[in-house]
mmCIF file as gemmi writes it, N, C-alpha and C atoms, coordinates in Angstrom:
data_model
loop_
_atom_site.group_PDB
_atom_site.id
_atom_site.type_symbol
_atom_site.label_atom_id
_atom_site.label_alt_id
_atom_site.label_comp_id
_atom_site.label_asym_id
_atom_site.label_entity_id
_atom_site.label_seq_id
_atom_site.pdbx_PDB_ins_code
_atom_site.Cartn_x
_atom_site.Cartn_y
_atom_site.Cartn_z
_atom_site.occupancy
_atom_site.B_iso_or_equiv
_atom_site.pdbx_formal_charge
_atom_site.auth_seq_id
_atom_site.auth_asym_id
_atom_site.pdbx_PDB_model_num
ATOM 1 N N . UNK Axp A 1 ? 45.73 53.102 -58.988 1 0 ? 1 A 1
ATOM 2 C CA . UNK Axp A 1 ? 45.569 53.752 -60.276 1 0 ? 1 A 1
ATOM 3 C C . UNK Axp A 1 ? 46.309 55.084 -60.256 1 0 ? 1 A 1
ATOM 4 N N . UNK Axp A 2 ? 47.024 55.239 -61.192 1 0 ? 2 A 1
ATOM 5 C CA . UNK Axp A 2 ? 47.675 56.457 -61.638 1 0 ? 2 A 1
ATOM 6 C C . UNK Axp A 2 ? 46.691 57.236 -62.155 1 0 ? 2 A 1
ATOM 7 N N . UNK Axp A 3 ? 46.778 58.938 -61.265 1 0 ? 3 A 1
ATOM 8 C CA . UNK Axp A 3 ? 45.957 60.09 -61.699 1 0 ? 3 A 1
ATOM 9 C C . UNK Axp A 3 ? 46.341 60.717 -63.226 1 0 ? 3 A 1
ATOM 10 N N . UNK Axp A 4 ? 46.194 60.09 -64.11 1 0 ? 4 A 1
ATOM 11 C CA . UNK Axp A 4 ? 46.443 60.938 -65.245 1 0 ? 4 A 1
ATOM 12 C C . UNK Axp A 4 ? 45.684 61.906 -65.601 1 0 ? 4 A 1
ATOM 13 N N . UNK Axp A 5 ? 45.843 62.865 -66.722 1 0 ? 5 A 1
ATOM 14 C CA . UNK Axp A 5 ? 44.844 63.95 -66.847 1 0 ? 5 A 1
ATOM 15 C C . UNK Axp A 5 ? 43.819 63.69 -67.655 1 0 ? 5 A 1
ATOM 16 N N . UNK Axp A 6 ? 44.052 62.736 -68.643 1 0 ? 6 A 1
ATOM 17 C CA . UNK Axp A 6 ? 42.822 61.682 -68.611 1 0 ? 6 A 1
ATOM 18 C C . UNK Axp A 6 ? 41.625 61.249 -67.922 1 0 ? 6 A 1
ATOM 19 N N . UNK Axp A 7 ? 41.656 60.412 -66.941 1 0 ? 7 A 1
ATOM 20 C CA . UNK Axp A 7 ? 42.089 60.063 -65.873 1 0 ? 7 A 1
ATOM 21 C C . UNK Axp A 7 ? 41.302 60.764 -64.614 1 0 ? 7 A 1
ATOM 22 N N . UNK Axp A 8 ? 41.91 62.223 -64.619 1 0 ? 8 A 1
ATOM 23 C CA . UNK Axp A 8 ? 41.108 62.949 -63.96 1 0 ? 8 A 1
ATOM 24 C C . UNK Axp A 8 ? 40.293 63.568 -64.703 1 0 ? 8 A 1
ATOM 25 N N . UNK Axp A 9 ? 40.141 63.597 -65.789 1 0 ? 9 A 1
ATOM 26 C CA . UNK Axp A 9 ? 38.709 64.037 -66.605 1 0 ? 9 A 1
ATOM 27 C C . UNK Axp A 9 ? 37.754 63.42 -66.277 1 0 ? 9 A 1
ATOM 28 N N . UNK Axp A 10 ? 37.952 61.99 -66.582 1 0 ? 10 A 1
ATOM 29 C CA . UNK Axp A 10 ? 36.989 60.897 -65.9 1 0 ? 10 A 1
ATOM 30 C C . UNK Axp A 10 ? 36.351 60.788 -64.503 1 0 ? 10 A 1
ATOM 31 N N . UNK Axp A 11 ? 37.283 60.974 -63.963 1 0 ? 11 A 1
ATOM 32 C CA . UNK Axp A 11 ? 36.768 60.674 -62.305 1 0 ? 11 A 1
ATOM 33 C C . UNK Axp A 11 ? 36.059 62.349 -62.392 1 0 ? 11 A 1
ATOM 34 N N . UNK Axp A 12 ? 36.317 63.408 -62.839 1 0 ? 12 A 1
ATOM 35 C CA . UNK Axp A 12 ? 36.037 64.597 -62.927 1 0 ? 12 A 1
ATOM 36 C C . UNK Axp A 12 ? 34.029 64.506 -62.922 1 0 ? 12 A 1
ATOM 37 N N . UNK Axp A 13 ? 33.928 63.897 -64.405 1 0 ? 13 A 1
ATOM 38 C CA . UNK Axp A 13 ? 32.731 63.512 -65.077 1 0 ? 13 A 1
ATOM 39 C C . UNK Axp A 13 ? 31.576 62.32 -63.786 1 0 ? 13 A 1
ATOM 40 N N . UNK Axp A 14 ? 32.287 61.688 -63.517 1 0 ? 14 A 1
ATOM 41 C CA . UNK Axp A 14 ? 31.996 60.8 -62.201 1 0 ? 14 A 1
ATOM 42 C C . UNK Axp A 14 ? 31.53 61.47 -61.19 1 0 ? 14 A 1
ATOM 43 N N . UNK Axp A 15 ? 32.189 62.476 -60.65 1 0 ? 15 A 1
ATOM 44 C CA . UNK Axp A 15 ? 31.825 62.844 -59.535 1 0 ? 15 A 1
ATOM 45 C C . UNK Axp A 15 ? 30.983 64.496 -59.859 1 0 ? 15 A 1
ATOM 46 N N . UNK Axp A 16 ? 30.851 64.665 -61.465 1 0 ? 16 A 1
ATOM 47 C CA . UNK Axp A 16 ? 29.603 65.503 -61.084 1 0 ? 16 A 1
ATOM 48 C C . UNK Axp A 16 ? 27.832 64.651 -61.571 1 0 ? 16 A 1
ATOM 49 N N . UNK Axp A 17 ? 28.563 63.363 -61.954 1 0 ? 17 A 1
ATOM 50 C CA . UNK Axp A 17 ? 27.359 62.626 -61.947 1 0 ? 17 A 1
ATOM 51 C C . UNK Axp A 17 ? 26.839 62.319 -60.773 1 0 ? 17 A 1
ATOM 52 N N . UNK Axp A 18 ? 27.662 62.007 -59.675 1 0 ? 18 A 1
ATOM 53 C CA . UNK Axp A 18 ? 27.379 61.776 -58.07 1 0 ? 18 A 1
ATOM 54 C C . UNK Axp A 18 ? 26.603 63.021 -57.198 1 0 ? 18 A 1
ATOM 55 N N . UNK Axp A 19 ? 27.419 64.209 -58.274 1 0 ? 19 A 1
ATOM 56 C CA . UNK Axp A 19 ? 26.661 65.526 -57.523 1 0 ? 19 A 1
ATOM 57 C C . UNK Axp A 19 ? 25.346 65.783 -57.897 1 0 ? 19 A 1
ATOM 58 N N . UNK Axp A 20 ? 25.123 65.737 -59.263 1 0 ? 20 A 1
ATOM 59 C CA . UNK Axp A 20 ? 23.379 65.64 -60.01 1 0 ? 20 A 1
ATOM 60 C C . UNK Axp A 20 ? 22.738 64.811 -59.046 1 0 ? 20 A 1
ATOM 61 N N . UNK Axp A 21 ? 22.858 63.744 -58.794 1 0 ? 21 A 1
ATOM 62 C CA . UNK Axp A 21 ? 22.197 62.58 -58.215 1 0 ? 21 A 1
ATOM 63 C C . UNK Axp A 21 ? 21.826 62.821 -56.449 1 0 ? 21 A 1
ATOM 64 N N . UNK Axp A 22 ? 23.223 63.247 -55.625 1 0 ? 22 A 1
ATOM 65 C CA . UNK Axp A 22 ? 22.573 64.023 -54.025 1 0 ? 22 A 1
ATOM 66 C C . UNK Axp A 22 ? 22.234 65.06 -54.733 1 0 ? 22 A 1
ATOM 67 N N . UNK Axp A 23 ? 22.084 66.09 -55.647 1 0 ? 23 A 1
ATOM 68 C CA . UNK Axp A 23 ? 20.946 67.178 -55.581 1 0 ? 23 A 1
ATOM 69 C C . UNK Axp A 23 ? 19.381 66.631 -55.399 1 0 ? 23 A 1
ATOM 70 N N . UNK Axp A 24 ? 19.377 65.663 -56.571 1 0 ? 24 A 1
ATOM 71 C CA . UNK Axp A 24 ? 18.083 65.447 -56.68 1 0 ? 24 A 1
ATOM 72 C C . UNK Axp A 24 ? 17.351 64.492 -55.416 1 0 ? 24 A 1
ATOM 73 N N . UNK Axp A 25 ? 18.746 63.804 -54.518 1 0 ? 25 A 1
ATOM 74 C CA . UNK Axp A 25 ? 17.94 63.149 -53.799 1 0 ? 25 A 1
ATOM 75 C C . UNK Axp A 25 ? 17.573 64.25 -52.161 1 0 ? 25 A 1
ATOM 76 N N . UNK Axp A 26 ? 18.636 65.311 -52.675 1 0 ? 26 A 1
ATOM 77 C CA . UNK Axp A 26 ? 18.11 66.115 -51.367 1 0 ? 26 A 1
ATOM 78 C C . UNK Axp A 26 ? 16.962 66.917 -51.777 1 0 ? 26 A 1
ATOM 79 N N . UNK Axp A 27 ? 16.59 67.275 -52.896 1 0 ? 27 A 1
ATOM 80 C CA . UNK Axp A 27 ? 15.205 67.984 -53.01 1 0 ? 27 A 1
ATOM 81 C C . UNK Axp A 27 ? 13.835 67.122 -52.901 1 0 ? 27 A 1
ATOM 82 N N . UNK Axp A 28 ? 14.085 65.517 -53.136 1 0 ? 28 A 1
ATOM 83 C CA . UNK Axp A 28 ? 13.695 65.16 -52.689 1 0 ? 28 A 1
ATOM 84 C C . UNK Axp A 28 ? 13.28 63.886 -51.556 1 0 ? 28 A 1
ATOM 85 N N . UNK Axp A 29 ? 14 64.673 -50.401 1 0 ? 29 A 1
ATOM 86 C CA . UNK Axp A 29 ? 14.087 64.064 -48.942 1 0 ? 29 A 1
ATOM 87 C C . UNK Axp A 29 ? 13.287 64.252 -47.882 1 0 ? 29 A 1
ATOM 88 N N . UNK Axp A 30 ? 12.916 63.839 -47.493 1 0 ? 30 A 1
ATOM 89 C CA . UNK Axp A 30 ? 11.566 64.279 -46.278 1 0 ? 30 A 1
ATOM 90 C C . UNK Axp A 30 ? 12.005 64.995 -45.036 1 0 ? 30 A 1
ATOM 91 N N . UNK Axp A 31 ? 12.93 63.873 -44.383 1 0 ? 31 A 1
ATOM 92 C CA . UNK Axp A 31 ? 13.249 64.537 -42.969 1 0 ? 31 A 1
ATOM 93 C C . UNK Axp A 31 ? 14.592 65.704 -43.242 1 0 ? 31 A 1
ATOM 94 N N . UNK Axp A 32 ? 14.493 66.021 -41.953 1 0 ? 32 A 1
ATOM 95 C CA . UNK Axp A 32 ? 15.324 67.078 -41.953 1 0 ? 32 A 1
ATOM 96 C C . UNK Axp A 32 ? 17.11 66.314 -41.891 1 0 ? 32 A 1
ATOM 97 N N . UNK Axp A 33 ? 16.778 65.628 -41.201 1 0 ? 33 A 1
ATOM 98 C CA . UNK Axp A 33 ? 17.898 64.498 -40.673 1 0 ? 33 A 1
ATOM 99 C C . UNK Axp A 33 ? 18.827 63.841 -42.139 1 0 ? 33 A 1
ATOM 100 N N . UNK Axp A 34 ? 17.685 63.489 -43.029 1 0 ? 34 A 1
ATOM 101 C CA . UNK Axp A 34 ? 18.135 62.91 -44.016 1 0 ? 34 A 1
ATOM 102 C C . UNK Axp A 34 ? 18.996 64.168 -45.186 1 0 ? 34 A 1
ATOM 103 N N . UNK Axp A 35 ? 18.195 65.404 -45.21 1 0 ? 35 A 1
ATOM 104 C CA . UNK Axp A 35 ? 19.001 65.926 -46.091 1 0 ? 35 A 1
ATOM 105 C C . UNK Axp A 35 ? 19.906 66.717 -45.587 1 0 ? 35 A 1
ATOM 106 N N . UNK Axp A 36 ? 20.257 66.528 -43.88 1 0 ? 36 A 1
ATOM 107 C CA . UNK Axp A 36 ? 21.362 67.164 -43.267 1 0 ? 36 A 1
ATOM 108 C C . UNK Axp A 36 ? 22.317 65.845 -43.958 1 0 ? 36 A 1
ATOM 109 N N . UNK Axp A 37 ? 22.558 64.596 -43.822 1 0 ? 37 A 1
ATOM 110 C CA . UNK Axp A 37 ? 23.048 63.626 -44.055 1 0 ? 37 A 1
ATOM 111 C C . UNK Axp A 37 ? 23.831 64.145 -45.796 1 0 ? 37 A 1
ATOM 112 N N . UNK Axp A 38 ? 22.906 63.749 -46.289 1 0 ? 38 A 1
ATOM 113 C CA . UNK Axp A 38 ? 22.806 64.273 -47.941 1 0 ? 38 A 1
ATOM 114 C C . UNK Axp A 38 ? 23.849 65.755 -48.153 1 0 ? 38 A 1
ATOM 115 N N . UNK Axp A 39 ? 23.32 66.794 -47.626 1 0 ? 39 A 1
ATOM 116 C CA . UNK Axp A 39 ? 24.289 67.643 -47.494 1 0 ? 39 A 1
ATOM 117 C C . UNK Axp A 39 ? 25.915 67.092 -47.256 1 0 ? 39 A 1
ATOM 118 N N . UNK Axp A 40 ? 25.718 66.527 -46.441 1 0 ? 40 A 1
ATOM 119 C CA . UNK Axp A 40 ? 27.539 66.289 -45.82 1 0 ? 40 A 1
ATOM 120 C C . UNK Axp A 40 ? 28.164 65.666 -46.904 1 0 ? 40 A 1
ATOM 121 N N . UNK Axp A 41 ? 27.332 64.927 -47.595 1 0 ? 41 A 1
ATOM 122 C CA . UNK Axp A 41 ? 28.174 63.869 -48.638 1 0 ? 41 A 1
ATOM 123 C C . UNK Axp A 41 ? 28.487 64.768 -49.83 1 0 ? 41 A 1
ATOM 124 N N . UNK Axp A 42 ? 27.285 65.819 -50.149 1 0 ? 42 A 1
ATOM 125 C CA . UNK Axp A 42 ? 27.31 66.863 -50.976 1 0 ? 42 A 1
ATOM 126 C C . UNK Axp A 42 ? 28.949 67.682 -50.565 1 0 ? 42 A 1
ATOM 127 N N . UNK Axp A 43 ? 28.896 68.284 -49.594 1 0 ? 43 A 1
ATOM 128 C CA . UNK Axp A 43 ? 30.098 68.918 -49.535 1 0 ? 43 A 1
ATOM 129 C C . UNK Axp A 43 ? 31.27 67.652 -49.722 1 0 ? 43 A 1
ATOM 130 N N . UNK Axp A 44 ? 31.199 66.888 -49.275 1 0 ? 44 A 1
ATOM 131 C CA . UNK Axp A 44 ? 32.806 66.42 -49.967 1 0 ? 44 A 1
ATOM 132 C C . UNK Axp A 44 ? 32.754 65.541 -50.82 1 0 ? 44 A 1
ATOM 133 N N . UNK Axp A 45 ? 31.974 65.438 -52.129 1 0 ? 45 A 1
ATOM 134 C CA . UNK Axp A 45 ? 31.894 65.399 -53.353 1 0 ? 45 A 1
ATOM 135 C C . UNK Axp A 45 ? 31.682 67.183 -53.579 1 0 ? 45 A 1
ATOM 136 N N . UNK Axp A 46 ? 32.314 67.815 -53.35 1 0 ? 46 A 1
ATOM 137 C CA . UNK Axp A 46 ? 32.336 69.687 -53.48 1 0 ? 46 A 1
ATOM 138 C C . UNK Axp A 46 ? 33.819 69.446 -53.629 1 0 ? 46 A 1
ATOM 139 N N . UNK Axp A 47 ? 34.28 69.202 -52.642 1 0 ? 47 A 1
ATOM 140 C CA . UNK Axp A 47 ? 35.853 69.352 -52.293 1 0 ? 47 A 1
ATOM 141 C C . UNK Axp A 47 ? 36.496 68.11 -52.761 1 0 ? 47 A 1
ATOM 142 N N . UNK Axp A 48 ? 35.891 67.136 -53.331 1 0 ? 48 A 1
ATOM 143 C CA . UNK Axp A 48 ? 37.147 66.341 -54.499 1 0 ? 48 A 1
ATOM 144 C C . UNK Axp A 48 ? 37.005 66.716 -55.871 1 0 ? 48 A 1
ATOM 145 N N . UNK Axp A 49 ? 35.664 67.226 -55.884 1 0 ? 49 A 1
ATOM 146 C CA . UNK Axp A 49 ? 35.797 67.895 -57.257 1 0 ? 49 A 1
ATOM 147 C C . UNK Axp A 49 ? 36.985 69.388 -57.425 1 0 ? 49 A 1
ATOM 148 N N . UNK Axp A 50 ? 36.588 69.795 -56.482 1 0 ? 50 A 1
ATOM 149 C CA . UNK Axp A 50 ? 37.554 71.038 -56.392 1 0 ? 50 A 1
ATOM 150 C C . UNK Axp A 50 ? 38.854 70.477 -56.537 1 0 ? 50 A 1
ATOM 151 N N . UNK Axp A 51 ? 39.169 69.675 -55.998 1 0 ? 51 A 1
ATOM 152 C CA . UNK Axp A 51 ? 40.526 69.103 -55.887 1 0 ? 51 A 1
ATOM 153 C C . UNK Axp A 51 ? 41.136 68.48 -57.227 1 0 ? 51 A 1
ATOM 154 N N . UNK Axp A 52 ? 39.999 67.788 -57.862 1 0 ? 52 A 1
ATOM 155 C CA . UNK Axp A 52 ? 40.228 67.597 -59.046 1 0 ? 52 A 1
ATOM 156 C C . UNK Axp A 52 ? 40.282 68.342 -60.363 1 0 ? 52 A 1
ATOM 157 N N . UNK Axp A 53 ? 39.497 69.687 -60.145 1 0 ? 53 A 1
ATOM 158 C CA . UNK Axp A 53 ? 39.924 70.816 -61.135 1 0 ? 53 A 1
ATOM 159 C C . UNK Axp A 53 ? 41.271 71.097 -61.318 1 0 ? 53 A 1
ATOM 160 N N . UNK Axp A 54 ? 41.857 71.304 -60.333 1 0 ? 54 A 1
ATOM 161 C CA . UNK Axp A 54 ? 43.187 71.781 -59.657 1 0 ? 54 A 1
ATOM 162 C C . UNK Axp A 54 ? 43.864 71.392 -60.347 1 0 ? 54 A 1
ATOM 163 N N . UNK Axp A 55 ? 43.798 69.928 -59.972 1 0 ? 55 A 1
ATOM 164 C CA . UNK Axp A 55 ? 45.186 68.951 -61.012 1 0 ? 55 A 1
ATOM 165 C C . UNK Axp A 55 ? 44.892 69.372 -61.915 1 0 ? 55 A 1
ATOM 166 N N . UNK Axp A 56 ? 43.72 69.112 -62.902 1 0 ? 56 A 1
ATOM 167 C CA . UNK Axp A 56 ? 43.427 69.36 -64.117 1 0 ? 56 A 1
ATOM 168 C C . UNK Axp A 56 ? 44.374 70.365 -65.184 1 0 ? 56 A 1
ATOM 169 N N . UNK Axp A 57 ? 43.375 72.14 -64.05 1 0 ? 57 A 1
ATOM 170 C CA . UNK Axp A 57 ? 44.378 73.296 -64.132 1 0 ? 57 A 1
ATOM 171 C C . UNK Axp A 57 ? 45.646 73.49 -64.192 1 0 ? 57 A 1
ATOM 172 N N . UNK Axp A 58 ? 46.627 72.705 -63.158 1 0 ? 58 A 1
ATOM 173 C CA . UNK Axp A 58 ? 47.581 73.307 -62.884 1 0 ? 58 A 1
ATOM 174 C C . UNK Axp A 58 ? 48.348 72.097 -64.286 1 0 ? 58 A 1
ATOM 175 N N . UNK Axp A 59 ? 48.405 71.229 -64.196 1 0 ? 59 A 1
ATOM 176 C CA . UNK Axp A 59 ? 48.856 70.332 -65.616 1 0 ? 59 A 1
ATOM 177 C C . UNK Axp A 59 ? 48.399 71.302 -66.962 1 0 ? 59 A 1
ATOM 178 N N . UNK Axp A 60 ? 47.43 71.968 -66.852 1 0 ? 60 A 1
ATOM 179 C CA . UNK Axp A 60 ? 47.101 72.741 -67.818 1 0 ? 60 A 1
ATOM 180 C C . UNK Axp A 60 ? 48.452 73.543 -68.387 1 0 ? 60 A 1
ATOM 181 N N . UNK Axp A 61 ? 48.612 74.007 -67.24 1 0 ? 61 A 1
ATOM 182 C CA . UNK Axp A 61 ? 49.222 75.86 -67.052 1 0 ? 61 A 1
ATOM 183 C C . UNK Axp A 61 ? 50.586 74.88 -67.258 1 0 ? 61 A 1
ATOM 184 N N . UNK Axp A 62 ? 51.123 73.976 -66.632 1 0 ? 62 A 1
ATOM 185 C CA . UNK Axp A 62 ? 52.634 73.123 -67.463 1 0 ? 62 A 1
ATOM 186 C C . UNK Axp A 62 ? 52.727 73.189 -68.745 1 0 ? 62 A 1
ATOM 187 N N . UNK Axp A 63 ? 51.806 72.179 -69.145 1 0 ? 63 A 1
ATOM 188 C CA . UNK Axp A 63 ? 51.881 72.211 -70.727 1 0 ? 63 A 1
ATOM 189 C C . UNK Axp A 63 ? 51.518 73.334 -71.517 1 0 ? 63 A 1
ATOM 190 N N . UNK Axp A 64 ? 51.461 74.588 -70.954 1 0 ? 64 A 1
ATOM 191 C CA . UNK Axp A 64 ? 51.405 75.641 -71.749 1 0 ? 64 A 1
ATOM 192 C C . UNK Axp A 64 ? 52.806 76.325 -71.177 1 0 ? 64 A 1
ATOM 193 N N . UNK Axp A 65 ? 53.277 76.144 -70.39 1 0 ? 65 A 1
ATOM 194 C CA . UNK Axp A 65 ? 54.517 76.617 -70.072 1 0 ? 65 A 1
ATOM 195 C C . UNK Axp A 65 ? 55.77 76.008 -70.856 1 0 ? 65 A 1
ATOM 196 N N . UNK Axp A 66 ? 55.69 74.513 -70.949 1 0 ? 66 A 1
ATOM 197 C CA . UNK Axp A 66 ? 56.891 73.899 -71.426 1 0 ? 66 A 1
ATOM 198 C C . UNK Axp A 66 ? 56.877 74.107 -73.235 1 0 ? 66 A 1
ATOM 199 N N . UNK Axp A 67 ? 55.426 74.427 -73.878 1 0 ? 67 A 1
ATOM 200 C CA . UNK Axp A 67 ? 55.199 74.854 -75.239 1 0 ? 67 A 1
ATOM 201 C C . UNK Axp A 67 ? 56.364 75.719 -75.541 1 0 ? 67 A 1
């Protein structure tokens, strides 16, 4: 699949639905083990979202350049 900016809106929307969802399952997790686990997945659903702003942004800042 081609990243369009579309595209990455979507997957954008996706992956802060993924992030709502490990919040709520790390608040509620019992062991310690489990929401160390939970955490890890948390951070990199952190860092594709980040990654996906980016594109977003920087396609932004083009099409206001080539205007």
């Amino acid at each position: 699949m081609k990243l369009t900016k579309q595209n990455a809106k979507l997957e954008l929307f996706n992956v802060n639905r993924e992030i709502e969802t490990k919040v709520t399952e790390h608040a509620n997790a019992s062991s310690r083990k489990k929401k160390t686990a939970i955490m890890d997945e948390l951070e990199l659903l952190w860092d594709r979202k980040d990654v996906i702003v980016r594109y977003i942004n920087y396609h932004k800042k083009l099409e206001n350049c080539s205007v």
